[in-house]
N, C-alpha and C positions, 0 to 999 in steps of 0.2 A: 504494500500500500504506500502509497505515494503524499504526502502530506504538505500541501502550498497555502501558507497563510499571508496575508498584506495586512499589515495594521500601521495606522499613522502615530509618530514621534510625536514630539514636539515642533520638531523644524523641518522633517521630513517622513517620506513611509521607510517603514520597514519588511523585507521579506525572508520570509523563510521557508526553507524547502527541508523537507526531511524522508527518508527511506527507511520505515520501519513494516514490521509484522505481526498481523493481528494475530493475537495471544487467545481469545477468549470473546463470546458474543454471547450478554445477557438479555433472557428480555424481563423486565420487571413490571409485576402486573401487579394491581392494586385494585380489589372486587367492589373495597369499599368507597373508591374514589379513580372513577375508570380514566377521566382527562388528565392523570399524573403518570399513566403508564407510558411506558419509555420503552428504546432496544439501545442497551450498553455494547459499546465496540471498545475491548481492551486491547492496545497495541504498546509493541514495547521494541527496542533494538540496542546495542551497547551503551548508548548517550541520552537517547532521552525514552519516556513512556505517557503514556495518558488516555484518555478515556473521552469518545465521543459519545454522547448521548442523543439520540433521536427520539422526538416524540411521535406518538400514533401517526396524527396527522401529518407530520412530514415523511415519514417511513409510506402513506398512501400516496403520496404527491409524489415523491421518487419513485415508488413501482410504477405509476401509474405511468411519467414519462419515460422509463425506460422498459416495460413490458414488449410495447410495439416494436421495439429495435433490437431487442435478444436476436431475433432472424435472422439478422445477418452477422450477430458473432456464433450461429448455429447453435447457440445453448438449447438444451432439451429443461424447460421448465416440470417440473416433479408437481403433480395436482392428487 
């Protein structure tokens, strides 16, 4: 996994690139408060580590634009 972030300084932006491997993919569900539940992506490499978190709704909004385009990297989707 591939990890490019831009955030702005003070006086200028800053970029970072980094090359790590996801370690671990949680998904954390919550019965009693369903708009909190999240999918945990833990990655990690010699230098740095961290944890992406997605919520429901973004994790639909990302299938959702890449579903139609799996075809042409020929993935076989599992139903």
């Amino acid at each position: 996994m591939n990890i490019k972030v831009k955030t702005w300084g003070k006086e200028s932006s800053i970029r970072f690139e980094n090359k790590n491997v996801i370690k671990e993919i949680n998904i954390q569900e919550d019965f009693m408060s369903p708009k909190s539940e999240c999918i945990q992506i833990m990655f990690s490499n010699k230098e740095s580590s961290g944890i992406i978190e997605i919520s429901r709704a973004e994790f639909d909004k990302l299938m959702n634009s890449v579903k139609p385009r799996l075809d042409a990297f020929k993935f076989k989707i599992m139903r």
